[in-house]
C-alpha positions, 0 to 999 in steps of 0.5 A: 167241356172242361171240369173247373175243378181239375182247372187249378192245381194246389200246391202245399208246403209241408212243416209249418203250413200243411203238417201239424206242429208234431210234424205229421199229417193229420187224419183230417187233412190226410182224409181232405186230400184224399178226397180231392185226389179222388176226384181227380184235383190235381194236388202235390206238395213242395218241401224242404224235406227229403224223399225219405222224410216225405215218404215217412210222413205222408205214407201211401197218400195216392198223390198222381203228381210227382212231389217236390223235394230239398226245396227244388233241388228233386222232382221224385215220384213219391211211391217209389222214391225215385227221383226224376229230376235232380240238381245238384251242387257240383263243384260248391259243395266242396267251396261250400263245405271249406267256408263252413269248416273255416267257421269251425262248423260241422255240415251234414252231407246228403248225396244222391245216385242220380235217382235215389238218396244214398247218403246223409253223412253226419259227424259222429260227435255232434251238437245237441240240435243235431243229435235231435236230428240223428234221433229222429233219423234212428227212430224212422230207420233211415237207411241214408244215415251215416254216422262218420268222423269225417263227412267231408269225404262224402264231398267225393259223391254227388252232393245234393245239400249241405245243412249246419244245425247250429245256433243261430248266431254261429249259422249268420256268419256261414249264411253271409260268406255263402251269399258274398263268396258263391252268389247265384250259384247256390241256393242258401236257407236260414230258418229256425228248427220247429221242433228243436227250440233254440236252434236253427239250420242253414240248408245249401242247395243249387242254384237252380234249386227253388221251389217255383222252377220245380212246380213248373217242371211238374206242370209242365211233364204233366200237362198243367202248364196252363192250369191256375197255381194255388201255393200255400206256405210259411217260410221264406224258402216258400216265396219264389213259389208264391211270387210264382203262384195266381194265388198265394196262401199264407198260415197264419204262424207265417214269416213277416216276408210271407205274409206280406207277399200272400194274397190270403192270409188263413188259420194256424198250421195246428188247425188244420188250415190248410185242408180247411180251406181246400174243403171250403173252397174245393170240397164243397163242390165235389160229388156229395160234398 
């Protein structure tokens, strides 16, 4: 007999839906997910952020699914780091990167091994949104960090994204000629910093970089394909998947787009939303709940 609550999987965008507006996973909502796990609920996440930020936040969170990462361009294993399915940008990069440089804007380079993160490349003499970024890498002793004078050599490796911290203003221009120069074969996002006020972020990743491809991947090598998809998100990077899920799941600090395109609309990311509504809706009938 099939068990209902192993019948849907839940999948949770990280910044702005699942973490707290300090960027951490709070211990309610770390004691909620466990719990679900533990029952044997099939729950992952699906982030703009990297193997190594996810594994800083989310520690050892015994998720049994693989995580999505860099907005679908990885599927890794989040114990381990290890990437097992990568898309990276190829020949763009380095199209991508001169209409940057031709904007007089300074992209940081994030490369992989095939399996791992090996390299986030940043120019040395950088901007205060991105020296925000640089901080926050050197207080969690980021082995990828490289601090270079010239980041553009990194185009030589394999280029999983390109990221401008800028104003937003200085970003557009950059975002507009991605769109109109390079088309379908990547994946450009513009979302303002959370954390950092004033600033903003351009990230550059494949093509075939989405979430929603990704999840489906997951689904797939795990044998859920024919499971129902809850999504939960708040930017825009999170619409291919909610467009994809049975049933999408905005914050309430959601973008316009988002909140039109969800079928739910629940609490603020600072309320612990999200593990809210998975107790109400899940918790509530497992073992002793």
């Amino acid at each position: 007999m099939s068990d209902p609550l192993t019948e849907t999987v839940y999948v949770s965008d990280l910044d702005g839906t699942l973490l707290g507006p300090d960027a951490r996973l709070s211990s309610f909502s770390r004691s909620v997910l466990e719990r679900l796990i533990e029952a044997g609920v099939p729950v992952t996440v699906a982030s703009a952020r990297g193997i190594v930020s996810m594994q800083e936040i989310l520690g050892d969170l015994p998720l049994r699914l693989p995580v999505v990462c860099f907005n679908g361009a990885f599927v890794s294993d989040l114990r381990t780091g290890q990437h097992l399915e990568v898309f990276d940008l190829g020949d763009t990069a380095a199209e991508a990167w001169a209409l940057a440089r031709s904007l007089d804007l300074d992209p940081i380079v994030s490369t992989t091994d095939g399996t791992r993160d090996d390299g986030v490349y940043v120019r040395s003499s950088h901007n205060p949104g991105v020296a925000a970024y640089v901080a926050d890498r050197v207080r969690a002793r980021d082995p990828r960090l490289r601090l270079v004078e010239d980041p553009g050599r990194a185009l030589r490796h394999r280029v999983t994204c390109l990221t401008v911290i800028d104003r937003r203003e200085r970003l557009v221009p950059w975002y507009q000629a991605l769109e109109e120069t390079l088309g379908e074969r990547i994946r450009p996002h513009l979302f303002d910093d959370l954390y950092t006020e004033g600033w903003a972020w351009v990230t550059v990743h494949a093509g075939e970089a989405t979430k929603d491809r990704a999840v489906r991947s997951v689904l797939q090598s795990a044998g859920l394909s024919n499971h129902r998809l809850v999504a939960f998100g708040d930017q825009d990077n999170d619409l291919p998947l909610l467009r994809a899920a049975d049933h999408a799941v905005a914050t309430a600090n959601a973008s316009a787009a988002v909140l039109a395109t969800a079928d739910e609309t629940i609490g603020h990311h600072g309320d612990d939303a999200v593990a809210r509504w998975l107790l109400q809706h899940v918790g509530g009938r497992l073992s002793g709940g």
